[in-house]
KEKE-3310 file (N, C-alpha, C; in steps of 0.2 Angstrom, whole numbers, plus 5000, padded with zeros to 4 digits):
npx = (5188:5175:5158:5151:5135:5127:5116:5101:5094:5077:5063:5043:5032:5018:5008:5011:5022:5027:5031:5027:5025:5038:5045:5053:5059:5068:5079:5093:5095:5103:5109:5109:5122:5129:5136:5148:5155:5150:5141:5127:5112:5098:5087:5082:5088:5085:5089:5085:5088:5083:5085:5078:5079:5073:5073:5077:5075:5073:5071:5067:5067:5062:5063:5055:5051:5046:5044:5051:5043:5040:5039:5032:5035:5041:5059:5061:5071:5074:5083:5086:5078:5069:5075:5074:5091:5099:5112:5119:5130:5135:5144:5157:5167:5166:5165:5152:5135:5119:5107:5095:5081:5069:5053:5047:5034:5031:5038:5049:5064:5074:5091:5104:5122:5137:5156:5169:5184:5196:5188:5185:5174:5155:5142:5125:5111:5096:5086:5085:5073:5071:5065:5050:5052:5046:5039:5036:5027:5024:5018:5025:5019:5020:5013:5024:5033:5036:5038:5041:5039:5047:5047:5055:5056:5068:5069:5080:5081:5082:5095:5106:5114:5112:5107:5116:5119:5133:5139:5146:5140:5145:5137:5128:5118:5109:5101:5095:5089:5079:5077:5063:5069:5078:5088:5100:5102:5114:5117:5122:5124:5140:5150:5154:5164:5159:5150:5145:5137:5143:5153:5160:5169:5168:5155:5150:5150:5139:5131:5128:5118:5116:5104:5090:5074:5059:5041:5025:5013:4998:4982)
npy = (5080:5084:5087:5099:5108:5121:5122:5131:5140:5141:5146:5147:5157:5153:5145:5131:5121:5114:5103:5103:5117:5122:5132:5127:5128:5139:5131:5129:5114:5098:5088:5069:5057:5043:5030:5024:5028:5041:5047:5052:5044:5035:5037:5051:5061:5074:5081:5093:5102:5107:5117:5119:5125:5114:5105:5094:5096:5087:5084:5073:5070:5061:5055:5041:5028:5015:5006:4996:4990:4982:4979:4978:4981:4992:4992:4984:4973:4987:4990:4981:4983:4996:5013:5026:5036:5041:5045:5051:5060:5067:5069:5068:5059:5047:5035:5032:5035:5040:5030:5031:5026:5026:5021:5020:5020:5023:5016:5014:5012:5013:5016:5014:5016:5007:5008:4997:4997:4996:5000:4987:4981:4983:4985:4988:4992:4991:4991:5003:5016:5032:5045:5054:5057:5060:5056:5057:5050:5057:5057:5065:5081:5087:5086:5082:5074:5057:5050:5051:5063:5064:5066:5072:5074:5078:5075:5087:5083:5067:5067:5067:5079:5096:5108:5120:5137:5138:5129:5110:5095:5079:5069:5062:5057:5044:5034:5019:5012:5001:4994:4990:4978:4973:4978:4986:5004:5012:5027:5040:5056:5061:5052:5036:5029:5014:5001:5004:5010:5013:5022:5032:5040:5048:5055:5071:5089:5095:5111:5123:5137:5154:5162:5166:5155:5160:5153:5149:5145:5136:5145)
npz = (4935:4947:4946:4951:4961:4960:4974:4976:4989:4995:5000:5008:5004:5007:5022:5023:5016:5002:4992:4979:4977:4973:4963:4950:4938:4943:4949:4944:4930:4929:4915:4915:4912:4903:4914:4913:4899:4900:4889:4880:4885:4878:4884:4891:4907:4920:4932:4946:4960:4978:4990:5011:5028:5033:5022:5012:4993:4979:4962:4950:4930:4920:4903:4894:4888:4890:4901:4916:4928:4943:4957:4973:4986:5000:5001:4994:4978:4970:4962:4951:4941:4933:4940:4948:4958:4975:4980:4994:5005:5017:5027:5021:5020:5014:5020:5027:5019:5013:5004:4994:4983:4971:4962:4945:4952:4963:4975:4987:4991:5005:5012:5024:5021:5024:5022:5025:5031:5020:5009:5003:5007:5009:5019:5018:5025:5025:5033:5037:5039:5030:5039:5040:5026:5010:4995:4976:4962:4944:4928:4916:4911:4898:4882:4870:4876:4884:4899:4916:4932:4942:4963:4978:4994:5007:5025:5033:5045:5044:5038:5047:5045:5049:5037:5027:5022:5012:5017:5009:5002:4998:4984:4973:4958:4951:4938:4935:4918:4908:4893:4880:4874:4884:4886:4897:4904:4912:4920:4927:4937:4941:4932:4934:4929:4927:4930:4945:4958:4969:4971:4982:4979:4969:4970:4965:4970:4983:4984:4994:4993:4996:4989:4987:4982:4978:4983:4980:4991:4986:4980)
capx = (5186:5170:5154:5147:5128:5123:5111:5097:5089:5070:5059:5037:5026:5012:5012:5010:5028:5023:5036:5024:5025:5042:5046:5057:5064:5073:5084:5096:5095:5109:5108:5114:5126:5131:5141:5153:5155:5150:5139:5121:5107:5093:5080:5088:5086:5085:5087:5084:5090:5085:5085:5077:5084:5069:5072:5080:5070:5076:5066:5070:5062:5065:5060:5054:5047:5046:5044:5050:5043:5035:5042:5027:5034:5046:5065:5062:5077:5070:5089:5083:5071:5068:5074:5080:5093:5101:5119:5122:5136:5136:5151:5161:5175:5166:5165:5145:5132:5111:5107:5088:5079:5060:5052:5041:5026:5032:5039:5053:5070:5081:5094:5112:5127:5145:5160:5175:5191:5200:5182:5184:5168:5150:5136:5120:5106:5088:5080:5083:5066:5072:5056:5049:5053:5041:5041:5029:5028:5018:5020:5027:5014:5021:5011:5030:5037:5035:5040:5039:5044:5050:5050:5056:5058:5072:5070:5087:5084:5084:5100:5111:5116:5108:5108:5116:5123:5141:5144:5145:5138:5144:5129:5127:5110:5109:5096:5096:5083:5079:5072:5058:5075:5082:5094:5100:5107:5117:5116:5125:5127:5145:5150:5161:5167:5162:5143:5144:5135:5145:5160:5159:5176:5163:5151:5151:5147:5131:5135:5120:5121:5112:5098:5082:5071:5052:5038:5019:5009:4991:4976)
capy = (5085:5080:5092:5104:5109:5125:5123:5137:5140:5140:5149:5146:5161:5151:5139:5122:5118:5106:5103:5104:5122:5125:5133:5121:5134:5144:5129:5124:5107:5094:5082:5062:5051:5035:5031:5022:5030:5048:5049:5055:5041:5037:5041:5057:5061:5081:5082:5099:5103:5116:5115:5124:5123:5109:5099:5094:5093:5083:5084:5072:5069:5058:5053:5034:5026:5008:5003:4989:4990:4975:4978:4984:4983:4997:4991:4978:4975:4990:4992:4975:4986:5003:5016:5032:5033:5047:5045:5057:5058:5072:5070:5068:5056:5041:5029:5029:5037:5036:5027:5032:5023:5027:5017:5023:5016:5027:5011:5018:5010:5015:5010:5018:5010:5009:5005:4995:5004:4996:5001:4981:4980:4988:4985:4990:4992:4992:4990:5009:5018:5039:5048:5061:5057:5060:5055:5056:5049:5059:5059:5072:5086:5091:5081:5079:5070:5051:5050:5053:5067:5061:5073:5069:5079:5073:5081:5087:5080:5063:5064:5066:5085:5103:5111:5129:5140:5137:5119:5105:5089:5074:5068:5059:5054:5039:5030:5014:5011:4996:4997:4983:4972:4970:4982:4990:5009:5016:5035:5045:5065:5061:5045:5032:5024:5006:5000:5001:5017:5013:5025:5040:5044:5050:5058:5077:5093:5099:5117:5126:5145:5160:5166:5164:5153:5160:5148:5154:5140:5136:5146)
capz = (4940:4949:4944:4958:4959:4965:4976:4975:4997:4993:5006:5007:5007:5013:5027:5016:5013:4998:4985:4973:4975:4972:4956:4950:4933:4945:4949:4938:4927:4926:4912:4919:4904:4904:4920:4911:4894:4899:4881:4881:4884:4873:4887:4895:4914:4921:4941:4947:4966:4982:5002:5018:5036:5035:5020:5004:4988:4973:4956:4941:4924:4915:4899:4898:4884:4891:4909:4918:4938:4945:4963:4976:4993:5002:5001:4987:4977:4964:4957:4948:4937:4930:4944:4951:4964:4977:4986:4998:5010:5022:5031:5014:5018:5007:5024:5026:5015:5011:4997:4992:4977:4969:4957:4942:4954:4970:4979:4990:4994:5006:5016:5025:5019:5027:5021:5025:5032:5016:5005:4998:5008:5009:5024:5018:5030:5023:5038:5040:5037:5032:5044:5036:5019:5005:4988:4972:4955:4942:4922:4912:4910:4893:4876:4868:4881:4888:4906:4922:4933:4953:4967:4985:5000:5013:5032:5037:5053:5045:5034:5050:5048:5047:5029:5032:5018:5012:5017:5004:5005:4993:4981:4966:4956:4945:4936:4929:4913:4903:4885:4877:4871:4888:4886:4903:4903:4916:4922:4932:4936:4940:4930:4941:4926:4928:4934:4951:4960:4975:4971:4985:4979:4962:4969:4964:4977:4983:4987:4998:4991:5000:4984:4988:4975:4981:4981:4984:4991:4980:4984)
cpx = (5178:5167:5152:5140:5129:5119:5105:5093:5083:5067:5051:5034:5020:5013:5011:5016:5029:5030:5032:5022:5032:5043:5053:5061:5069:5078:5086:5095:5100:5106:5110:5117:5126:5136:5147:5155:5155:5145:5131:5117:5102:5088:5086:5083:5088:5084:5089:5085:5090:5083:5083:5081:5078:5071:5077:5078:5073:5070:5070:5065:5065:5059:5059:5049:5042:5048:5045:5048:5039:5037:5035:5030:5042:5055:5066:5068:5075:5077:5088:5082:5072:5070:5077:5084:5097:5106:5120:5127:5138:5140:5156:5168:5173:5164:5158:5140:5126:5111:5097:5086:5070:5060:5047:5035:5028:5034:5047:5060:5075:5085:5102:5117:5134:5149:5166:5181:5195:5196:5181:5176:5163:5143:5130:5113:5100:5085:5080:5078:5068:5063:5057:5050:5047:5042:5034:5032:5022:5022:5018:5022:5014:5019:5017:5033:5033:5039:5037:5043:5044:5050:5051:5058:5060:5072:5077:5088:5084:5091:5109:5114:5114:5113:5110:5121:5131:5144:5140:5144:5144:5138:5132:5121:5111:5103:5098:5087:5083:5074:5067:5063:5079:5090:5095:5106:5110:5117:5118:5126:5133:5148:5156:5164:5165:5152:5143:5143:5139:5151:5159:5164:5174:5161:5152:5147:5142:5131:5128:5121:5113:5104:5093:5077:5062:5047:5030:5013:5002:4984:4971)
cpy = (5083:5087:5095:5108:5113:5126:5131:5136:5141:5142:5149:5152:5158:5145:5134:5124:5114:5108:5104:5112:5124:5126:5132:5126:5138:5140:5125:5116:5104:5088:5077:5060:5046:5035:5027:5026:5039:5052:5051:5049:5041:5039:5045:5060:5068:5077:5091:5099:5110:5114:5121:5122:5117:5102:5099:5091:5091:5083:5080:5070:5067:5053:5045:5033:5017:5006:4998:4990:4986:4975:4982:4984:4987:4988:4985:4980:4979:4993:4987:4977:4994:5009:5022:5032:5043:5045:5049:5055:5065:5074:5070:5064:5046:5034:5027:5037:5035:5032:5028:5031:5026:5023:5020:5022:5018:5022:5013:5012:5015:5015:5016:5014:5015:5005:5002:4999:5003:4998:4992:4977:4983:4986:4989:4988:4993:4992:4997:5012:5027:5043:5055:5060:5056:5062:5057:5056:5053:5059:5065:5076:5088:5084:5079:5074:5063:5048:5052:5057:5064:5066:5068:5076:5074:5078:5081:5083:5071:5061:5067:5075:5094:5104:5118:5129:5142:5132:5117:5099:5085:5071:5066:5055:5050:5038:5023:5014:5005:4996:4988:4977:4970:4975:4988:4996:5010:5022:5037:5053:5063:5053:5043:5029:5016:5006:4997:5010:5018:5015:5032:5044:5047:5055:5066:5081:5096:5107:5122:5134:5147:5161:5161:5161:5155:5157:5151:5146:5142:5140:5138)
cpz = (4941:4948:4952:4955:4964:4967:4978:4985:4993:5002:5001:5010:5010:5019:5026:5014:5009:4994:4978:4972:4974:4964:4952:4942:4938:4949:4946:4937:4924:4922:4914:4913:4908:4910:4917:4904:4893:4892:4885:4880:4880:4878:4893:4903:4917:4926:4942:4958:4971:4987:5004:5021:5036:5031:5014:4998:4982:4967:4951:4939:4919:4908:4898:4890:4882:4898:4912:4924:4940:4953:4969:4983:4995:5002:4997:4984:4970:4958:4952:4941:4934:4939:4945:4956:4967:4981:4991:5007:5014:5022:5024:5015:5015:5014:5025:5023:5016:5006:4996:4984:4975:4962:4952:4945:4962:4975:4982:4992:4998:5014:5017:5024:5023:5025:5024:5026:5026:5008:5002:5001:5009:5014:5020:5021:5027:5027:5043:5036:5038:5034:5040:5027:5015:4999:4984:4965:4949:4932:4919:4910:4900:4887:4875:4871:4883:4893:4910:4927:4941:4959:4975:4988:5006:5019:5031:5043:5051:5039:5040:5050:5046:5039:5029:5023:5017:5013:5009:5007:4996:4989:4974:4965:4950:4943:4932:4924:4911:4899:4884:4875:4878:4888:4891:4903:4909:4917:4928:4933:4936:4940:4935:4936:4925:4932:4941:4953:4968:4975:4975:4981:4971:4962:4970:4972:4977:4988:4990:4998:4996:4996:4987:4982:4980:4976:4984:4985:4986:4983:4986)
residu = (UNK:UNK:UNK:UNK:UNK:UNK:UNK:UNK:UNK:UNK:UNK:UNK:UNK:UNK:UNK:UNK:UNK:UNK:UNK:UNK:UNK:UNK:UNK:UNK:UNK:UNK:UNK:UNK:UNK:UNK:UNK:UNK:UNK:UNK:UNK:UNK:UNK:UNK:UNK:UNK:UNK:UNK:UNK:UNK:UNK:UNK:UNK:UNK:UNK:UNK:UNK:UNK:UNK:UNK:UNK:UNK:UNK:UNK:UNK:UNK:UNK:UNK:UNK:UNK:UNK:UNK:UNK:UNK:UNK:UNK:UNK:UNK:UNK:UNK:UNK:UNK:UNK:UNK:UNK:UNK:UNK:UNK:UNK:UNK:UNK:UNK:UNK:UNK:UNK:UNK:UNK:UNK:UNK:UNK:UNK:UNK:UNK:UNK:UNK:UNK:UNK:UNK:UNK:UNK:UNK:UNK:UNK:UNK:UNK:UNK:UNK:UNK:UNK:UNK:UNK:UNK:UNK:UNK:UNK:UNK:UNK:UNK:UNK:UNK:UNK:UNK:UNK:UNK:UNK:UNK:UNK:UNK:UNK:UNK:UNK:UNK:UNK:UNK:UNK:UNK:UNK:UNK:UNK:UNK:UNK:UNK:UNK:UNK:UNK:UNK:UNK:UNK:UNK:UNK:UNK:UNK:UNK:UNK:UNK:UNK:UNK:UNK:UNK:UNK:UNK:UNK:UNK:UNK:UNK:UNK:UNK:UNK:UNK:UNK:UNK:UNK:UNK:UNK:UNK:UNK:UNK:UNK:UNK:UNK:UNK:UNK:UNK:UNK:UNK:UNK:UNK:UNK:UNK:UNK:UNK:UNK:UNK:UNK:UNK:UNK:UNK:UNK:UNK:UNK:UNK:UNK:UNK:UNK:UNK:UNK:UNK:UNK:UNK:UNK:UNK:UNK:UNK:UNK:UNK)
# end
């Protein structure tokens, strides 16, 4: 059964739309596993998820006790390295898809992918640039922890189709890690089985509910 995420709507008392005021406890937190295995990773990844009619905000936090990212320029290959990743597929019949990467060092991937009528092949276009998108890398606030937390904010006007309450989108969030030994994990909300994030026919529902999460911009 594929997981489904209740998106929480989120509305801005002031007129600063920032994500960094949204109050991210009053939307639920999915933990990622292993995309093959399904088991709990040694560094553990929380993504938190909510949308306006403007935009769709993505939160993960991921613990990290060993960084690899040497990548600085936009659409670098940063699945190489240490990264976060976001699937999303609108229309939901697995034929083209976003594909959006960040880097513990805010360097931005991303690119629209189309597949094959028989899927045995995959186009992916990096030379599309999502308008409006805005990312940010900042470490963990809390002394226990070592990581970093991720935020993005995607316009609706560049993920091809307005964000209205009751539709579902397709979405799935990975991460690749690799530890000080060389040793590269896999992470997925909904595992594909097998290392390859290029499975739509995976990716779990992103379900856009009515409640209101209120957000009070900063004096």
């Amino acid at each position: 059964m594929l997981p489904l995420y209740e998106c929480p709507h989120v509305i801005f008392s002031g007129e600063l739309q920032l994500i960094e005021h949204i109050q991210w406890h009053q939307c639920p937190p999915v933990q990622l596993v292993d995309t093959v295995t399904g088991s709990i990773p040694k560094e553990q990844t929380e993504v938190q998820v909510c949308w306006s009619s403007e935009a769709l905000y993505i939160r993960f936090e991921c613990t990290d006790h060993y960084v690899l990212s040497e990548y600085t320029k936009r659409d670098d290959p940063l699945y190489e390295q240490d990264v976060i990743e976001v699937f999303i597929d609108v229309v939901g019949d697995g034929k083209q898809y976003i594909e959006l990467e960040l880097s513990p060092y805010n360097i931005v991937f991303d690119a629209k992918v189309v597949r094959s009528q028989h899927n045995q092949h995959i186009n992916v276009d990096a030379s599309w640039d999502m308008k409006g998108l805005y990312t940010s890398v900042k470490p963990i606030e809390q002394s226990s922890k070592k990581g970093s937390v991720y935020l993005l904010k995607l316009p609706t006007s560049s993920l091809g189709k307005p964000a209205r309450a009751g539709d579902a989108w397709r979405i799935n969030f990975y991460r690749i890690d690799q530890d000080a030994f060389g040793c590269r994990q896999y992470q997925a909300w909904s595992p594909t089985g097998e290392v390859n994030f290029h499975r739509p026919n995976r990716f779990g529902k992103l379900l856009f509910q009515e409640g209101i999460t209120q957000t009070k911009a900063k004096e």
